[in-house]
N, CA, C and O atoms as a GROMACS GRO file, in nm:
protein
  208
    1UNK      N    1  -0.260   0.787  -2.367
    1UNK     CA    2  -0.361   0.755  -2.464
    1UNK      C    3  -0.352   0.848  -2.585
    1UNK      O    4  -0.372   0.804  -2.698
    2UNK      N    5  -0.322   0.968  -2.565
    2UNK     CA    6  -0.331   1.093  -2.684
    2UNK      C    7  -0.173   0.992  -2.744
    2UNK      O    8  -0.227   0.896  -2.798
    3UNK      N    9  -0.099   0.982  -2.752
    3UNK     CA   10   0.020   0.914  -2.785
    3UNK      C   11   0.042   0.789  -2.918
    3UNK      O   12   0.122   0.767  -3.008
    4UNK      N   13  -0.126   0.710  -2.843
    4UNK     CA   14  -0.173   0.573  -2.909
    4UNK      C   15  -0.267   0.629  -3.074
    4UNK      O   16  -0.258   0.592  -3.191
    5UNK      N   17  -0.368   0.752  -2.986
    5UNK     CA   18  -0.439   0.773  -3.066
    5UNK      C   19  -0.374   0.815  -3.190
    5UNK      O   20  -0.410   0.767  -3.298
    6UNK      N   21  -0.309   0.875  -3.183
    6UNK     CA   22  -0.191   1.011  -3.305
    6UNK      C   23  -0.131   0.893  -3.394
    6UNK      O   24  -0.160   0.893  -3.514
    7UNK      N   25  -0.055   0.801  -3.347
    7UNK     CA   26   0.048   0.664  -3.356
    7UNK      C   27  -0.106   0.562  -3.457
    7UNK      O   28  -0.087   0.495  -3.558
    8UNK      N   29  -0.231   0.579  -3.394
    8UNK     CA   30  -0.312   0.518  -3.477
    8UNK      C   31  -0.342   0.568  -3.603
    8UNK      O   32  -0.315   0.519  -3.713
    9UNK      N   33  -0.410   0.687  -3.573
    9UNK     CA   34  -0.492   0.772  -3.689
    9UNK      C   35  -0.338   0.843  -3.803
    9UNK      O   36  -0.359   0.902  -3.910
   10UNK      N   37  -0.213   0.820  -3.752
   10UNK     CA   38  -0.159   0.839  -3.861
   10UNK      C   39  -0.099   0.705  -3.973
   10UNK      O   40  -0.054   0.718  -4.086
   11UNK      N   41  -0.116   0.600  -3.904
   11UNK     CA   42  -0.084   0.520  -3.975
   11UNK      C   43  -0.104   0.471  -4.099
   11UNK      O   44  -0.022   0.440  -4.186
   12UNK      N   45  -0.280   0.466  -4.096
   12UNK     CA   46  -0.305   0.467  -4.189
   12UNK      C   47  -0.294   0.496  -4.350
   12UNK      O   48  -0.331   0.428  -4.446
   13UNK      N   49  -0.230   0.620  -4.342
   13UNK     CA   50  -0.203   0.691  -4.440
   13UNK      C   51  -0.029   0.705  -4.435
   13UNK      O   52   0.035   0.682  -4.538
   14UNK      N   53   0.028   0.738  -4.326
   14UNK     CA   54   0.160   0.790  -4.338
   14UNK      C   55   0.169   0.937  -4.309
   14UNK      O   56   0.279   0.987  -4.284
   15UNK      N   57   0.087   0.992  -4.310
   15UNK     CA   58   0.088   1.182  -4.299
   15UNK      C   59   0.006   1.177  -4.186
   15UNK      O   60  -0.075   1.096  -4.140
   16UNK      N   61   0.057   1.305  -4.147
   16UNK     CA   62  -0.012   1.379  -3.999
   16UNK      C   63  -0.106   1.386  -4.055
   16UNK      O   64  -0.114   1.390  -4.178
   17UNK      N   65  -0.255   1.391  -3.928
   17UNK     CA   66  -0.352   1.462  -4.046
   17UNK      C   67  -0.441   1.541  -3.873
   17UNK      O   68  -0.434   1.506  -3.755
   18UNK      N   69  -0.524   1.666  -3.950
   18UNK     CA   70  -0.606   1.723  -3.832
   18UNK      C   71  -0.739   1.623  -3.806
   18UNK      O   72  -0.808   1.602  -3.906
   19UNK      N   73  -0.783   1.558  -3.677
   19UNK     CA   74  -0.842   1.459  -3.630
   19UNK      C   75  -0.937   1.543  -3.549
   19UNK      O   76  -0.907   1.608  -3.448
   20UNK      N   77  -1.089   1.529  -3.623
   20UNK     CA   78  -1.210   1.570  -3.545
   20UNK      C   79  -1.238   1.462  -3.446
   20UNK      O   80  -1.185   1.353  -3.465
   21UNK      N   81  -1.337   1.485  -3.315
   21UNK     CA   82  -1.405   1.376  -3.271
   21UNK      C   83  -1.528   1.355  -3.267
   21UNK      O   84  -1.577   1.445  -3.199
   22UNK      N   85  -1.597   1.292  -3.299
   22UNK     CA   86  -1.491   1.143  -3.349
   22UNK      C   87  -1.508   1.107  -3.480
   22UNK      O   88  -1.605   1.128  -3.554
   23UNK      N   89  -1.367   1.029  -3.510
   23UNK     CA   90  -1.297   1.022  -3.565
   23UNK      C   91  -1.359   0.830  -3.643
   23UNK      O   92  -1.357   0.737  -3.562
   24UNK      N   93  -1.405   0.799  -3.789
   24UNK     CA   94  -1.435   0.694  -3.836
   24UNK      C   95  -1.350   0.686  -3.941
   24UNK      O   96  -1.325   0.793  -3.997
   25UNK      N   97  -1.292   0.576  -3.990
   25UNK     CA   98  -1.243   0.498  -4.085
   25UNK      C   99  -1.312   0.397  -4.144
   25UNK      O  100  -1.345   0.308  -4.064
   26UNK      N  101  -1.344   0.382  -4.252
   26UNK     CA  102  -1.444   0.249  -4.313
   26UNK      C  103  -1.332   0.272  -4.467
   26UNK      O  104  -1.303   0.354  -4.554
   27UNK      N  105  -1.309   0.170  -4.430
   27UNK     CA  106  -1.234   0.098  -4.568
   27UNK      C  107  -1.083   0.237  -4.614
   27UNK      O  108  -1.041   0.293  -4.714
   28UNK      N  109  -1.056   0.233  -4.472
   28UNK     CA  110  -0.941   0.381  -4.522
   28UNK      C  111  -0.978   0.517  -4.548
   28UNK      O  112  -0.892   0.601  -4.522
   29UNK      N  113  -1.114   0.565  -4.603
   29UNK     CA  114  -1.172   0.657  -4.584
   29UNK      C  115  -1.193   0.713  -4.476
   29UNK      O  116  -1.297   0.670  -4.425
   30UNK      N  117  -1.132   0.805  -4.406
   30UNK     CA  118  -1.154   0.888  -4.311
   30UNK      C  119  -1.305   1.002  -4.276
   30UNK      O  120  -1.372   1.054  -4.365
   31UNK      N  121  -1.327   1.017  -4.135
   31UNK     CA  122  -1.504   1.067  -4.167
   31UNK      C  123  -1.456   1.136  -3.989
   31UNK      O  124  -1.460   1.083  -3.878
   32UNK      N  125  -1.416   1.261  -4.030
   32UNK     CA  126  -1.392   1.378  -3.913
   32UNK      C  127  -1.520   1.426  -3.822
   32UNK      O  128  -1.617   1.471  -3.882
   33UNK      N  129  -1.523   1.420  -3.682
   33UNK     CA  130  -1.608   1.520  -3.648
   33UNK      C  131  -1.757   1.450  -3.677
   33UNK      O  132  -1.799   1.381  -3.770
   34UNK      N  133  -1.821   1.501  -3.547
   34UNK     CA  134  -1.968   1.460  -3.538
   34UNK      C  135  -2.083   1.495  -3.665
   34UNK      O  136  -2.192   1.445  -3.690
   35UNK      N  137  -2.014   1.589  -3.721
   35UNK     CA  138  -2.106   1.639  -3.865
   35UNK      C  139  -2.094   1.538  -3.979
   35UNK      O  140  -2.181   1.530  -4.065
   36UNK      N  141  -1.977   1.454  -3.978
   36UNK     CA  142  -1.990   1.332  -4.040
   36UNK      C  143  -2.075   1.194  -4.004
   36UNK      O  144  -2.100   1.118  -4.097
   37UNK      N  145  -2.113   1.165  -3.891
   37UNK     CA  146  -2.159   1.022  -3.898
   37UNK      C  147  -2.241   1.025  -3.952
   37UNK      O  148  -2.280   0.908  -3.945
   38UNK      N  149  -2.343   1.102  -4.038
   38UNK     CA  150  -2.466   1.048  -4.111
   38UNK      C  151  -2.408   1.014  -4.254
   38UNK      O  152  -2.479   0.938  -4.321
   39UNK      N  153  -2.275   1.066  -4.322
   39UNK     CA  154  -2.229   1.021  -4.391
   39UNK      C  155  -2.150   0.896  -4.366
   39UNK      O  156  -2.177   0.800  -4.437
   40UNK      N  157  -2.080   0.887  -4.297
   40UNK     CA  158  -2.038   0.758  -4.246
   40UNK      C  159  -2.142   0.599  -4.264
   40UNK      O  160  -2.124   0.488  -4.316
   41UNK      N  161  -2.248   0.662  -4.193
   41UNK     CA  162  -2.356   0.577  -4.208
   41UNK      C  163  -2.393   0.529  -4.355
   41UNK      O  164  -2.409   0.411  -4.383
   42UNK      N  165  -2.404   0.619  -4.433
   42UNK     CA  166  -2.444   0.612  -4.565
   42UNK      C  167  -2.332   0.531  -4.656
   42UNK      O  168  -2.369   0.443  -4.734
   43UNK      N  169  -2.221   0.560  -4.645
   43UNK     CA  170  -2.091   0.451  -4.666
   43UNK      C  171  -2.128   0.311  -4.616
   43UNK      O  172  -2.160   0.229  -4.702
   44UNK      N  173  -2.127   0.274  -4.492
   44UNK     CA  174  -2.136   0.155  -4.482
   44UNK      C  175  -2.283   0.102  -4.514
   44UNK      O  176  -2.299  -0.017  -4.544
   45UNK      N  177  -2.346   0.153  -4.509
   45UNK     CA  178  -2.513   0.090  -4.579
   45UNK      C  179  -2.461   0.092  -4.741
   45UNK      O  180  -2.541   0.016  -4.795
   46UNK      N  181  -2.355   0.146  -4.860
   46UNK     CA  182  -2.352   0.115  -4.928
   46UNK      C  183  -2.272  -0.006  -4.991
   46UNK      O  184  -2.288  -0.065  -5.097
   47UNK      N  185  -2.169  -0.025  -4.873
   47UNK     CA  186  -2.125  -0.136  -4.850
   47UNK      C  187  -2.155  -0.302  -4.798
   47UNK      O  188  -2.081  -0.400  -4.783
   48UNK      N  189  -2.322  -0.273  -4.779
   48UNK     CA  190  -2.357  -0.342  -4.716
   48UNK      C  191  -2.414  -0.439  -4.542
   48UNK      O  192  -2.454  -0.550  -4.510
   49UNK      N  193  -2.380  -0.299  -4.472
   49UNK     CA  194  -2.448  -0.289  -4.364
   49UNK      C  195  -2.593  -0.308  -4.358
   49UNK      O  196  -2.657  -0.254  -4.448
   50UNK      N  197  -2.658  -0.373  -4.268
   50UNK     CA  198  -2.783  -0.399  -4.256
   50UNK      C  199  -2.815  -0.368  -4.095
   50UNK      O  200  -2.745  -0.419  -4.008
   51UNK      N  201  -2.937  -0.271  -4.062
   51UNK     CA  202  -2.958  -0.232  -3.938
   51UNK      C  203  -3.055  -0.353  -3.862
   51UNK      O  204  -3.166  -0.394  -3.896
   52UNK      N  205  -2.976  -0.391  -3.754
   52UNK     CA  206  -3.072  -0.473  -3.678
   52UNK      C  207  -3.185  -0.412  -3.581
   52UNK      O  208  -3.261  -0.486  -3.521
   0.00000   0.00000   0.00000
């Protein structure tokens, strides 16, 4: 699985990169580490997310 994950999270871009967990992508933007999801959140509510 560590193999898939590395093979995923570098694709994106093409470069190694250091990978917090966990780990969000919204629209290619990368969002490291649990200290990000409230930003994360705030990305996709500006994109148009709506909370059910």
């Amino acid at each position: 699985m560590g193999e898939l994950s590395h093979q995923t999270v570098t694709a994106f871009d093409g470069t190694e990169l250091a990978v917090g967990v966990p780990t969000l992508v919204i629209d290619g933007e990368p969002f490291f580490g649990q200290d990000r999801i409230a930003m994360a959140q705030w990305r996709m509510e500006q994109k148009g997310l709506v909370e059910r």
